[in-house]
TORZAVEX-672411 format. One record per atom (N, C-alpha, C, O): residue in three letters; x, y, z. Coordinates in steps of 0.02 Angstrom, whole numbers, padded with zeros to 5 digits, always signed. Layout:
BEGIN
ALAXYZ
...
END
This chain:
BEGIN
UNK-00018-00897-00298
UNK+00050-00886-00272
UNK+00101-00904-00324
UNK+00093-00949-00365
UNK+00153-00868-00321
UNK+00210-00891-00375
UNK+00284-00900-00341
UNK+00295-00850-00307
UNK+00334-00943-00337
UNK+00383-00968-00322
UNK+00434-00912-00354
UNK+00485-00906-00321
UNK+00430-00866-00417
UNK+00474-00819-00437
UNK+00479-00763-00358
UNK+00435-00752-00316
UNK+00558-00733-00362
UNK+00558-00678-00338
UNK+00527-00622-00343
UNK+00485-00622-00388
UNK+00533-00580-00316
UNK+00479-00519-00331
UNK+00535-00462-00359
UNK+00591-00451-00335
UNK+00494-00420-00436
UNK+00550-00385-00447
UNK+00533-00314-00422
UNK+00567-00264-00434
UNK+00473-00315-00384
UNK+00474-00241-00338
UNK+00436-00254-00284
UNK+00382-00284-00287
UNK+00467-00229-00220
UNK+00427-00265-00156
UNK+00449-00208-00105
UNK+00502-00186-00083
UNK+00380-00194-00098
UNK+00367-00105-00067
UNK+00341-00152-00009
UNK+00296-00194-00010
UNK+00388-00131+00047
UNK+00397-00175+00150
UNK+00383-00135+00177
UNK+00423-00088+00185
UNK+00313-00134+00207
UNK+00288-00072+00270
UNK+00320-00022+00238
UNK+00379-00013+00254
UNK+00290+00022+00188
UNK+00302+00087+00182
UNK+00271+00144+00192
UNK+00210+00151+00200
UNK+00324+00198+00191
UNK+00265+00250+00224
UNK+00316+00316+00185
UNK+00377+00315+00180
UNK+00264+00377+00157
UNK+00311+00431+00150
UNK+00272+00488+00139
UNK+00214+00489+00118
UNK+00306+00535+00154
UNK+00255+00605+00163
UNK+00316+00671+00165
UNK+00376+00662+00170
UNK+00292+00716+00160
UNK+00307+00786+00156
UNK+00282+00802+00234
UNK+00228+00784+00258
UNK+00337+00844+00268
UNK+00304+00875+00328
UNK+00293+00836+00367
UNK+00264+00865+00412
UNK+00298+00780+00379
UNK+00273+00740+00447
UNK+00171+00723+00404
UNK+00127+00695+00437
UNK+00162+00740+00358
UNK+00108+00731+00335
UNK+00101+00673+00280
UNK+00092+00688+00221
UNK+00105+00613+00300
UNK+00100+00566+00256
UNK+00048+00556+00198
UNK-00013+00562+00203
UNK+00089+00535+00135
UNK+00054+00520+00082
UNK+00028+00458+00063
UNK-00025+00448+00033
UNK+00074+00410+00084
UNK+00074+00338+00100
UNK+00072+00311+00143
UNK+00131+00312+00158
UNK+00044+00279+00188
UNK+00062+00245+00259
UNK+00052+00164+00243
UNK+00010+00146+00202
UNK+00089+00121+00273
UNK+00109+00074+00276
UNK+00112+00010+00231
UNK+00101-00042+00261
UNK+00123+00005+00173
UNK+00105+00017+00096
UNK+00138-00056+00091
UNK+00199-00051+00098
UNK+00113-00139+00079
UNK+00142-00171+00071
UNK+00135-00203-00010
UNK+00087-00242-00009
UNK+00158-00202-00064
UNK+00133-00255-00109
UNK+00203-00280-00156
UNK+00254-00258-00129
UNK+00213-00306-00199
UNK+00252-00350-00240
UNK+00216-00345-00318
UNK+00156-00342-00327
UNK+00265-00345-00366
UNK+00268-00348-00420
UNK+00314-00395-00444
UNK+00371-00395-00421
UNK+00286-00456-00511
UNK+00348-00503-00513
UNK+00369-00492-00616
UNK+00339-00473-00666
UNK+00419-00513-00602
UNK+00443-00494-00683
UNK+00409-00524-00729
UNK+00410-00586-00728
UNK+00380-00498-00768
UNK+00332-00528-00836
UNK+00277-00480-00810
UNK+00244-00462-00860
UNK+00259-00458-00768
UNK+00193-00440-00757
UNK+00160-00354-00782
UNK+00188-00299-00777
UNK+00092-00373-00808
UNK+00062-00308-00817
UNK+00050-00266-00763
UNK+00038-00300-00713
UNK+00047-00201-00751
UNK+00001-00168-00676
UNK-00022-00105-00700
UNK+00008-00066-00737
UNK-00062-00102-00681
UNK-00095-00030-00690
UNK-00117-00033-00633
UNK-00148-00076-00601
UNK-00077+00063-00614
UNK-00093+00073-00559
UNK-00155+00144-00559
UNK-00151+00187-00603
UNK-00207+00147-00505
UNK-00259+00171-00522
UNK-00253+00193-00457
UNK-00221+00173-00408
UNK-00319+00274-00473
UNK-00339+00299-00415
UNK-00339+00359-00423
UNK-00297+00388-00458
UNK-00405+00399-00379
UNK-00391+00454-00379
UNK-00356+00505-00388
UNK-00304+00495-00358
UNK-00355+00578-00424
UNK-00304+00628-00419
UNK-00295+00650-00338
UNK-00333+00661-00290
UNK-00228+00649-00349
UNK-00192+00669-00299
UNK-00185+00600-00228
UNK-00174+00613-00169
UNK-00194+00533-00255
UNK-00207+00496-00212
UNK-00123+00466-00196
UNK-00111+00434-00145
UNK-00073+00480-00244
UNK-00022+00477-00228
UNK+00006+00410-00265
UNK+00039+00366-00237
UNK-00014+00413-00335
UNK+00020+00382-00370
UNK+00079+00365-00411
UNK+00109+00314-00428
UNK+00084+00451-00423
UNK+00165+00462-00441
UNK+00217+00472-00402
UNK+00272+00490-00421
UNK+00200+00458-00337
UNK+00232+00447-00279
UNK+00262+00382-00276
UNK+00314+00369-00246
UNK+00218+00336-00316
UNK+00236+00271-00289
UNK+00266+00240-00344
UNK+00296+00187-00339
UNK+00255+00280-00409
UNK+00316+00286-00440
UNK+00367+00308-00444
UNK+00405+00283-00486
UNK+00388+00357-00408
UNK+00444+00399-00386
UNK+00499+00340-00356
UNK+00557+00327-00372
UNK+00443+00304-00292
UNK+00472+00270-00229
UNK+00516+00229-00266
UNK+00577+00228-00259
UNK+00463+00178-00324
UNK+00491+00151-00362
UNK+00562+00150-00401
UNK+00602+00103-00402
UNK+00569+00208-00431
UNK+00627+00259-00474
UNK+00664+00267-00439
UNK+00720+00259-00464
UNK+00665+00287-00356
UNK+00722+00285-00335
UNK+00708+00373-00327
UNK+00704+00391-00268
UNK+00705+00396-00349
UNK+00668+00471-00356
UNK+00649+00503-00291
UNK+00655+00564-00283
UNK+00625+00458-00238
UNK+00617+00463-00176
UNK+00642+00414-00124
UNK+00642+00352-00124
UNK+00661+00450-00086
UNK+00672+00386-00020
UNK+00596+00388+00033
UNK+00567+00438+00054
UNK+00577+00301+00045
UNK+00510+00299+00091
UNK+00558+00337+00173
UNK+00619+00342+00180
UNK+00502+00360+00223
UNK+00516+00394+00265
UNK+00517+00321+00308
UNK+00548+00325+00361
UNK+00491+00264+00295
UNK+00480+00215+00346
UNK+00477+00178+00293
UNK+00452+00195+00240
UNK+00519+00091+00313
UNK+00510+00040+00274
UNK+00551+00020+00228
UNK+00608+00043+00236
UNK+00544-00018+00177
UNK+00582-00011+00116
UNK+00553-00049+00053
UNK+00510-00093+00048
UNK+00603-00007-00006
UNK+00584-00012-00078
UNK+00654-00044-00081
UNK+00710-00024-00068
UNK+00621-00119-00110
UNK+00666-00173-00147
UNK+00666-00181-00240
UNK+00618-00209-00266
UNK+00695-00168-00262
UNK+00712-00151-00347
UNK+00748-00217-00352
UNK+00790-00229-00308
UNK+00736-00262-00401
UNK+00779-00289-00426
UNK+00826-00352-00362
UNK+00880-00379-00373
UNK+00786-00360-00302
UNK+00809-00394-00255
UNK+00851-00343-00213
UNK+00866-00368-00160
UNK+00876-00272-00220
UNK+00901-00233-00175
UNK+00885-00179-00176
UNK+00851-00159-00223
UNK+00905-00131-00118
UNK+00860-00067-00106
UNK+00937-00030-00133
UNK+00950+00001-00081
UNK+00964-00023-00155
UNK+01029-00001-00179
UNK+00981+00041-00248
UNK+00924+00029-00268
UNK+01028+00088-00270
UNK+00985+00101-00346
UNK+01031+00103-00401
UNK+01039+00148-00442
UNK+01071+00030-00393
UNK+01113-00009-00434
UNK+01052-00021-00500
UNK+01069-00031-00559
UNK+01010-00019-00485
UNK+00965-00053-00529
UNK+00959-00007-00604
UNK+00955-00035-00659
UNK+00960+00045-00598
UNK+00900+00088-00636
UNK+00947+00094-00710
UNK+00922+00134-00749
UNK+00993+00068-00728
UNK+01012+00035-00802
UNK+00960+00005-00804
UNK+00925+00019-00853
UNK+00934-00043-00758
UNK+00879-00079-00795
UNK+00813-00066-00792
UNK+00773-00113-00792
UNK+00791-00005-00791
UNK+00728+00009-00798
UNK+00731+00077-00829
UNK+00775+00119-00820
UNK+00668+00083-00872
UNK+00640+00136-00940
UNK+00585+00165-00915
UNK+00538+00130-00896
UNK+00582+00234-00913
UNK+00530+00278-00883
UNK+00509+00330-00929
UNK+00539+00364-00970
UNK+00444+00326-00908
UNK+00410+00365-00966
UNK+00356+00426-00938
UNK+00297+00411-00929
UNK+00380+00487-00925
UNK+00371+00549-00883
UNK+00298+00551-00895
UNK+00279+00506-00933
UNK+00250+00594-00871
UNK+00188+00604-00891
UNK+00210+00650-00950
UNK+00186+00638-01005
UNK+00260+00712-00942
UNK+00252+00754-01006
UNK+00329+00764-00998
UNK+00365+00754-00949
UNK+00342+00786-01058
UNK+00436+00800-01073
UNK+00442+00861-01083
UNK+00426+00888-01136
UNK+00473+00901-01018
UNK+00500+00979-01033
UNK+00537+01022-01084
UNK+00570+01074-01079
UNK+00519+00982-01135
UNK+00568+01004-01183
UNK+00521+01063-01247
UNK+00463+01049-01264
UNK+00562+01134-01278
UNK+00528+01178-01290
UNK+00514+01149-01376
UNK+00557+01120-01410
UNK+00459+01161-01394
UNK+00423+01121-01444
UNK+00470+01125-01511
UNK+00473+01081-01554
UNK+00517+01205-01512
UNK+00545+01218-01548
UNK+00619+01209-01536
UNK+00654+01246-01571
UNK+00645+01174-01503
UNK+00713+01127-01486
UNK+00739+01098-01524
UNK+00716+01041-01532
UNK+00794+01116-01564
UNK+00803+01070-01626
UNK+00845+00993-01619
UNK+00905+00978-01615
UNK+00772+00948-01617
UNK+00802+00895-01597
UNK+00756+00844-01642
UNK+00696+00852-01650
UNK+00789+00796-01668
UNK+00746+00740-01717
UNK+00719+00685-01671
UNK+00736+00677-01612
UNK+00673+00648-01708
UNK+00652+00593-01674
UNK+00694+00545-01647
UNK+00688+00512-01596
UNK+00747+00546-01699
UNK+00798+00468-01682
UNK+00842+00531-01626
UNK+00803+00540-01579
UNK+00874+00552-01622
UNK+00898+00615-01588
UNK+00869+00599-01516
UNK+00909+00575-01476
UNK+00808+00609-01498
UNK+00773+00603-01426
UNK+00764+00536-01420
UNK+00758+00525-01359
UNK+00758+00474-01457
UNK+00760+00407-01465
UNK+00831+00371-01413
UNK+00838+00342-01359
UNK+00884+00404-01489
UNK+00946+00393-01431
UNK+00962+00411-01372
UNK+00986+00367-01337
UNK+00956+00464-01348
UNK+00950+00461-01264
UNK+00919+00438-01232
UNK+00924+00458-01174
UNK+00889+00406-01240
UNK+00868+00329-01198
UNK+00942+00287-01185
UNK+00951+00266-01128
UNK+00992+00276-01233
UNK+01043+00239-01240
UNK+01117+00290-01182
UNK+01160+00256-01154
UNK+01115+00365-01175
UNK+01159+00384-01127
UNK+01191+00372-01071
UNK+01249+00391-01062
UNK+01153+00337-01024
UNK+01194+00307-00988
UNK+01220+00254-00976
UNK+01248+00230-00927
UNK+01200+00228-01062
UNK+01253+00148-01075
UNK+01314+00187-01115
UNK+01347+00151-01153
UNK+01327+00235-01112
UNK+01389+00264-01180
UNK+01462+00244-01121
UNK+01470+00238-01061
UNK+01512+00237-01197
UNK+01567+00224-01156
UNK+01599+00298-01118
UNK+01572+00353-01124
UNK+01643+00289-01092
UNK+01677+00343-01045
UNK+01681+00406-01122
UNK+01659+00463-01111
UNK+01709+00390-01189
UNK+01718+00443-01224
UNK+01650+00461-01242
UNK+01635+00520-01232
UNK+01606+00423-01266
UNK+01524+00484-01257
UNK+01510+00491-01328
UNK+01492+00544-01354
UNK+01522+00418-01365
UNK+01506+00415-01424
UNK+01441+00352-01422
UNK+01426+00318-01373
UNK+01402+00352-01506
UNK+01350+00325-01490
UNK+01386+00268-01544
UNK+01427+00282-01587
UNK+01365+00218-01531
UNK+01415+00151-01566
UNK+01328+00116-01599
UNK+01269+00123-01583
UNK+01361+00084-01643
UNK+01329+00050-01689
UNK+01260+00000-01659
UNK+01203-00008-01682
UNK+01288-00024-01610
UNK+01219-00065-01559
UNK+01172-00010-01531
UNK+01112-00024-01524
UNK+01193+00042-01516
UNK+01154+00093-01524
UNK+01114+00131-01535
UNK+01069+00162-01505
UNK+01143+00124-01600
UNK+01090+00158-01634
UNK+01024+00120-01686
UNK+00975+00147-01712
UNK+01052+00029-01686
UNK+01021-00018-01706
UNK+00976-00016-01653
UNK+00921-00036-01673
UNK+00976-00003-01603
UNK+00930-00001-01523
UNK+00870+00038-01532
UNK+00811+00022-01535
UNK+00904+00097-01535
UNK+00858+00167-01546
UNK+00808+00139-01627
UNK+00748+00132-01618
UNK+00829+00129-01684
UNK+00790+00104-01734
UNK+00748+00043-01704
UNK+00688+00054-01714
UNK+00753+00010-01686
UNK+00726-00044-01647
UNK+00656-00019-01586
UNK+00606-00051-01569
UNK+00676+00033-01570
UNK+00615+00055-01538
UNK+00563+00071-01579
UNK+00503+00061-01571
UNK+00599+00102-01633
UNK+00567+00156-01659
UNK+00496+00129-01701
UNK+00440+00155-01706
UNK+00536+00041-01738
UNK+00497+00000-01753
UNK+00434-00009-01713
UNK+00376-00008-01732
UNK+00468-00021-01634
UNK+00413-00041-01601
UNK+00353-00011-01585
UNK+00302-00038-01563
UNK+00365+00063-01601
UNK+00308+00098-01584
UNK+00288+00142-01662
UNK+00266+00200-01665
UNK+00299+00109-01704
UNK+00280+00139-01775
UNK+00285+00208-01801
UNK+00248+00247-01832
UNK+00345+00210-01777
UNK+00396+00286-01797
UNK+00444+00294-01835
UNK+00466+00351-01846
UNK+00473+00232-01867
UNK+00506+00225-01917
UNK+00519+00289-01956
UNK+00575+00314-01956
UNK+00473+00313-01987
UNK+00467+00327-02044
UNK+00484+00416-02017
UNK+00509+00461-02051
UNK+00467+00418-01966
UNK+00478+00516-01919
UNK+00539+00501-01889
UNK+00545+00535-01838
UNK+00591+00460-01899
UNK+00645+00471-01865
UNK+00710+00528-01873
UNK+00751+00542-01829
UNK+00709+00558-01945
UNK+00734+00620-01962
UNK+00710+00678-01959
UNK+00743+00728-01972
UNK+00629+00677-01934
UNK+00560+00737-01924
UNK+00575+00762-01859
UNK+00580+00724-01811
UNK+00585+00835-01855
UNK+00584+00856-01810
UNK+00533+00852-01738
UNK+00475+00869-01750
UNK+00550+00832-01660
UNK+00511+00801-01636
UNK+00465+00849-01612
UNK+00412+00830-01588
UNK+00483+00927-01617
UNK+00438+00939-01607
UNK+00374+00969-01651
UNK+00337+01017-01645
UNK+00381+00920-01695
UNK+00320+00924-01776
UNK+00265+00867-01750
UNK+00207+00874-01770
UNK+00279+00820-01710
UNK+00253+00772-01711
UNK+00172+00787-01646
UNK+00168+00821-01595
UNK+00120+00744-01683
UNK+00064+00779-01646
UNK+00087+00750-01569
UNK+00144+00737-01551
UNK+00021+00743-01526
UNK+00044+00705-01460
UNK+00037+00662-01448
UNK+00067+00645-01397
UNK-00001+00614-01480
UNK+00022+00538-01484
UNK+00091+00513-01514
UNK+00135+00476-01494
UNK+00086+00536-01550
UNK+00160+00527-01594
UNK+00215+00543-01541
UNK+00251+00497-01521
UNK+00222+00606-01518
UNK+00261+00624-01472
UNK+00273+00573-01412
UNK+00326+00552-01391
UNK+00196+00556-01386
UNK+00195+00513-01328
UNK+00231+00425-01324
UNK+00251+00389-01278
UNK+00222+00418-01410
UNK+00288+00346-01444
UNK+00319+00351-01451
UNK+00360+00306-01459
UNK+00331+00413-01453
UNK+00411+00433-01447
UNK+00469+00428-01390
UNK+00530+00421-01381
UNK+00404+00437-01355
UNK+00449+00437-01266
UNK+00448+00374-01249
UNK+00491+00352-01211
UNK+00395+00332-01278
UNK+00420+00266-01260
UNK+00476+00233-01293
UNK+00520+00197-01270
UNK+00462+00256-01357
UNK+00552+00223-01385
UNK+00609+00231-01368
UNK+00656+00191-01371
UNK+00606+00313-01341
UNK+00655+00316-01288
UNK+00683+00276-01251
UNK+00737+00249-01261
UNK+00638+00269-01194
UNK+00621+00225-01131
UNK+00658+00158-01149
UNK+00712+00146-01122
UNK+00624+00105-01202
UNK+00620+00063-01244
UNK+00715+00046-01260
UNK+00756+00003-01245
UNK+00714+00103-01295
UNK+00779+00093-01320
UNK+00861+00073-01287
UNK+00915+00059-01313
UNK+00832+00081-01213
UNK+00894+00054-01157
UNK+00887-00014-01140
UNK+00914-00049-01098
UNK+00842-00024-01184
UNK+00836-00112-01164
UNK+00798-00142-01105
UNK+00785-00201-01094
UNK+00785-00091-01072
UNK+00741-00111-00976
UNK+00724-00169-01002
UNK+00719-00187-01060
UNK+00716-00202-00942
UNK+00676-00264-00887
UNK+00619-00231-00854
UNK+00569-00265-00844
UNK+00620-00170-00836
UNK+00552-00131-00801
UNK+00541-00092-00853
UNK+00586-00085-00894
UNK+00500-00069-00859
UNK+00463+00001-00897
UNK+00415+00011-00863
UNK+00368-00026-00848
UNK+00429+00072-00846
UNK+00366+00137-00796
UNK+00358+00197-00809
UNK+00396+00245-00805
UNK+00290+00190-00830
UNK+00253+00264-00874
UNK+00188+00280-00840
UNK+00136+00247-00832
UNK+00203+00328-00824
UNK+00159+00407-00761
UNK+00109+00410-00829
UNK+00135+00427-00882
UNK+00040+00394-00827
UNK-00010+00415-00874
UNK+00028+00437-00947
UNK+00047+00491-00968
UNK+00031+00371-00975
UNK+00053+00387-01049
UNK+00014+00399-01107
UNK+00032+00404-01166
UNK-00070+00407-01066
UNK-00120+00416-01131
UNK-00166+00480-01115
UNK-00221+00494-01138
UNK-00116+00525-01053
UNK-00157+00595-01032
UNK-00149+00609-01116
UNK-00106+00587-01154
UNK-00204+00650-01128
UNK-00210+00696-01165
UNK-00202+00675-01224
UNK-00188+00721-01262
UNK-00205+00616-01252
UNK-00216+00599-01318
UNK-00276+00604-01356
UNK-00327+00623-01328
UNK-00274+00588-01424
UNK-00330+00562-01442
UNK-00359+00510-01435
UNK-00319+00478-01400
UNK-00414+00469-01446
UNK-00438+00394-01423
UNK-00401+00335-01485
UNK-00400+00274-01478
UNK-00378+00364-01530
UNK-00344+00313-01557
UNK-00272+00315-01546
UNK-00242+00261-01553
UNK-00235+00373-01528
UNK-00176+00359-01504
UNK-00166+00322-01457
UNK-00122+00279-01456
UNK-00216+00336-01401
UNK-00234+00282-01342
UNK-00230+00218-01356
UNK-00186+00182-01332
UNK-00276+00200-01395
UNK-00275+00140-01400
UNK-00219+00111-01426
UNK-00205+00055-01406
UNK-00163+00152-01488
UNK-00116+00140-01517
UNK-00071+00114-01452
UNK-00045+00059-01455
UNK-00063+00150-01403
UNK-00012+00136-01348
UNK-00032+00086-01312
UNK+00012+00057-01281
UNK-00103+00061-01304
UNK-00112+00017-01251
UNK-00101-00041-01302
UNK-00117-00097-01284
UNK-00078-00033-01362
UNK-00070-00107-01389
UNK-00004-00106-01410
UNK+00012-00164-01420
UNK+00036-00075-01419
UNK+00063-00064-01401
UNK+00108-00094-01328
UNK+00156-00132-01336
UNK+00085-00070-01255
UNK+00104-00095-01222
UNK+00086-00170-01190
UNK+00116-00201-01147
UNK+00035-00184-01222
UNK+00000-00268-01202
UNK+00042-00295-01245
UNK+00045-00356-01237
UNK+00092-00267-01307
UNK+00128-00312-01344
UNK+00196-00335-01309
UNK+00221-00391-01311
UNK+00219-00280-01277
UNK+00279-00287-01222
UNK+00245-00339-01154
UNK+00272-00389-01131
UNK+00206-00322-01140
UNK+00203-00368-01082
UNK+00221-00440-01093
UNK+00209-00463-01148
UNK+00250-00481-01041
UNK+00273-00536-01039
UNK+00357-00525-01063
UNK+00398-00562-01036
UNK+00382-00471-01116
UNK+00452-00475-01132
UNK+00498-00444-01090
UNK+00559-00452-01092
UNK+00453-00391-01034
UNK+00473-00349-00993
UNK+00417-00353-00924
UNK+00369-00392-00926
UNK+00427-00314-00871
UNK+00378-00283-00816
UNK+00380-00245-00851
UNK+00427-00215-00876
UNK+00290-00237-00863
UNK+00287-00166-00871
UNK+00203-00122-00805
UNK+00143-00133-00797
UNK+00250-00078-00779
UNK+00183-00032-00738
UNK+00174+00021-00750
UNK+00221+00060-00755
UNK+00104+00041-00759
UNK+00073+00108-00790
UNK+00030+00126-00757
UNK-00014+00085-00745
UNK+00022+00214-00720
UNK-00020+00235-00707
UNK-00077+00269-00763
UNK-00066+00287-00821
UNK-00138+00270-00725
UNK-00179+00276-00800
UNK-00256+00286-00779
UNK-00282+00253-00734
UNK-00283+00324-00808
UNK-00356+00371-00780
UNK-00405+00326-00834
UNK-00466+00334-00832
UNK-00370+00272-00892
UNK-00413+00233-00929
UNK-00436+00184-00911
UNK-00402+00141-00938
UNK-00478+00157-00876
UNK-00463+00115-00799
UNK-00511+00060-00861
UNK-00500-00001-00856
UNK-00556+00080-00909
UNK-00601+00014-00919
UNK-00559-00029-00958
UNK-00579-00084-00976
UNK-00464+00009-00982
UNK-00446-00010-01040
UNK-00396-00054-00972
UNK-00403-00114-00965
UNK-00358-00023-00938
UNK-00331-00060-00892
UNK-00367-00109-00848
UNK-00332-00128-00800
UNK-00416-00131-00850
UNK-00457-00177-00811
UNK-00444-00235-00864
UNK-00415-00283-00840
UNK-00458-00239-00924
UNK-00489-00262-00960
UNK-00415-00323-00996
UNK-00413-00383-01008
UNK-00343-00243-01003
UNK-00268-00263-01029
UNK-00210-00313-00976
UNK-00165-00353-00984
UNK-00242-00281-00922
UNK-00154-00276-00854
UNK-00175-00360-00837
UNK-00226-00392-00851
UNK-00102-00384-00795
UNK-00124-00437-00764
UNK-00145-00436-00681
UNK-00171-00482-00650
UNK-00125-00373-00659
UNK-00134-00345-00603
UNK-00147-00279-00588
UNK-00106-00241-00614
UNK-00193-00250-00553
UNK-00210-00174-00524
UNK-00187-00169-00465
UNK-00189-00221-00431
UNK-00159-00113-00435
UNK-00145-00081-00372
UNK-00192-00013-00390
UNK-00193+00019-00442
UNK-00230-00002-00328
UNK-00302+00052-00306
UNK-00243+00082-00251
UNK-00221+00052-00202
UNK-00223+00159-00278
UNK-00203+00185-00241
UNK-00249+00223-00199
UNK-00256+00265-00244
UNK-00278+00241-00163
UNK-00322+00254-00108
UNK-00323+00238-00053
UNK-00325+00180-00032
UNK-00321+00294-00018
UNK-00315+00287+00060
UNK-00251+00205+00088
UNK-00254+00172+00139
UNK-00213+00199+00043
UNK-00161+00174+00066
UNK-00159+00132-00026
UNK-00179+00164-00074
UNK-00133+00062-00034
UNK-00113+00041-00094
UNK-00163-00016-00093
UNK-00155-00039-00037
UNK-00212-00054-00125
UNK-00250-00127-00130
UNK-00217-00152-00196
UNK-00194-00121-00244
UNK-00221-00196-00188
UNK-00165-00277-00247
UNK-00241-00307-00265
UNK-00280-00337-00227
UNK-00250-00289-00330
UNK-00324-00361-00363
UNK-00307-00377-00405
UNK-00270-00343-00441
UNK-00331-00448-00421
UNK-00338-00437-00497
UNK-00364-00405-00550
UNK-00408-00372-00521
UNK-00370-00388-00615
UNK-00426-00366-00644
UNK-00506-00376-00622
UNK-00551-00335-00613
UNK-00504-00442-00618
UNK-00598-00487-00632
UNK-00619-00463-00533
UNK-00679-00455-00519
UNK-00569-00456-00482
UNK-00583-00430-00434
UNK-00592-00368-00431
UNK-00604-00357-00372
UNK-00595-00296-00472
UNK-00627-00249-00473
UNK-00688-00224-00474
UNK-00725-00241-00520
UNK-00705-00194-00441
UNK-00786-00171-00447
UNK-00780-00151-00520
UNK-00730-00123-00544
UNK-00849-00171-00559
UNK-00841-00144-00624
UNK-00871-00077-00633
UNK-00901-00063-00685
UNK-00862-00027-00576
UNK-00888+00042-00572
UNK-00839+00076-00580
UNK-00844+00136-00593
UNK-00776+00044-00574
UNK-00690+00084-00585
UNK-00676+00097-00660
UNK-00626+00126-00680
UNK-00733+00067-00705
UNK-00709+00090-00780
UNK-00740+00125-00802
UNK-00741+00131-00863
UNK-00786+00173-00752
UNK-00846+00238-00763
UNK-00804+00277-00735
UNK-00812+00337-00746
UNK-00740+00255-00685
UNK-00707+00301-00637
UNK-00745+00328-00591
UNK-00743+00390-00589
UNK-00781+00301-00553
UNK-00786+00278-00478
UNK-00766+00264-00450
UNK-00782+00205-00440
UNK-00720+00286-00409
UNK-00697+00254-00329
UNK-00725+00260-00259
UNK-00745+00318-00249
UNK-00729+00237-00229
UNK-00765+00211-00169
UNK-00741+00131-00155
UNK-00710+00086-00182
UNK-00774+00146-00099
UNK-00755+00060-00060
UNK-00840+00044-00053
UNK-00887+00084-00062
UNK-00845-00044-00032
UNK-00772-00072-00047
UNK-00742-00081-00120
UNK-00764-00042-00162
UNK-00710-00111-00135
UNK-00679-00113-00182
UNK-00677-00166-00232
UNK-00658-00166-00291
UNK-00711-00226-00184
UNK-00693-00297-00206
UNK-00767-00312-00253
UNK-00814-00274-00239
UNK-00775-00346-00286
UNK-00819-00364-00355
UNK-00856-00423-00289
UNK-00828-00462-00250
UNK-00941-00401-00304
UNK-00998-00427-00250
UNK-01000-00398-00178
UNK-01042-00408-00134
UNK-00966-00374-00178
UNK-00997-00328-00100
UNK-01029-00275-00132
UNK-01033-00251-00189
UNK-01053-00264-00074
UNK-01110-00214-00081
UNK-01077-00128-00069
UNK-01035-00106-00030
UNK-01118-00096-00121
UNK-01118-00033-00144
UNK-01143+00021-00117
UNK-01138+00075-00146
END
């Protein structure tokens, strides 16, 4: 148990399309400093519960607490990182270019980019070892590269949260790994939660899992069945029951 507030606290929730729920009655907490990887089946309704999160959706029943309020006063302070960015490969836009918009909706009323700024945006760029592609057109960059890119983005508004929808679909295995160290380096300076189909790498990194399936389960890592990093799901769920 921890005496900190909770900086996301999903109260009897429930939400669906059609009177056909995706979520039903969905209780758990996230506290600031903390790792999560959230796991689970396709289509089990994970980017849902990042959505809920984002503000992106309203629950049909219950409520999503951000930051101590259900207001979405919050979302200056949180950095999101899409599964993929709609943008056409041939868009003439540079790395530091897509970097800085991360920083847009801190600009003053005239809509200039000021010197903390753009020290911000370089500052990401460090963080995810892009330095050097920040004048390279972004869409030269392979898809890992691309995929640090979006985090510097993200990165570059300064969040307290950071939430990224599968940030290692479709990489290579060392870009992967580039990002998951990457993000185990942020943890503790930020919340950070990630959905993610790398479940032996998230078992192994996060300080906490949520099993989205047939509603939301809260474990720790070492409480996972260790059949979730073959990507197995089934119940139960809990590490020594039976299979």
């Amino acid at each position: 148990m921890t005496d900190r507030p909770p900086l996301i606290q999903f109260k009897d929730v429930s939400f669906g399309y059609d009177h056909l729920f995706t979520l039903q009655n969905i209780d758990f907490s996230i506290f600031p400093g903390d790792f999560v990887g959230v796991i689970g089946p396709n289509g089990s309704g994970k980017t849902t519960v990042l959505k809920l999160m984002l503000g992106m959706l309203q629950p049909n029943e219950g409520t999503v607490e951000i930051f101590g309020t259900q207001q979405s006063e919050g979302y200056l302070r949180m950095g999101y990182v899409p599964q993929r960015l709609n943008l056409d490969p041939k868009f003439p836009i540079s790395v530091m270019e897509l970097v800085l918009s991360g920083r847009l909706s801190q600009l003053p009323w005239y809509g200039r980019y000021q010197k903390e700024d753009k020290q911000a945006a370089l500052d990401a760029l460090e963080t995810v070892k892009l330095t050097e592609f920040k004048n390279q057109p972004f869409g030269t960059l392979s898809t890992g590269q691309a995929q640090r890119a979006l985090i510097a983005r993200a990165l570059a508004g300064k969040p307290e949260l950071l939430i990224l929808d599968e940030p290692t679909a479709n990489v290579d295995p060392n870009s992967s790994a580039d990002i998951h160290r990457i993000l185990k380096n942020l943890a503790g300076e930020m919340t950070v939660v990630m959905v993610t189909h790398d479940l032996r790498t998230v078992i192994h990194d996060t300080q906490k899992v949520l099993c989205v399936q047939d509603g939301v389960t809260e474990l720790s890592p070492d409480q996972v069945c260790e059949h979730f990093a073959y990507g197995l799901y089934h119940t139960p769920l809990i590490q020594g029951a039976e299979h």
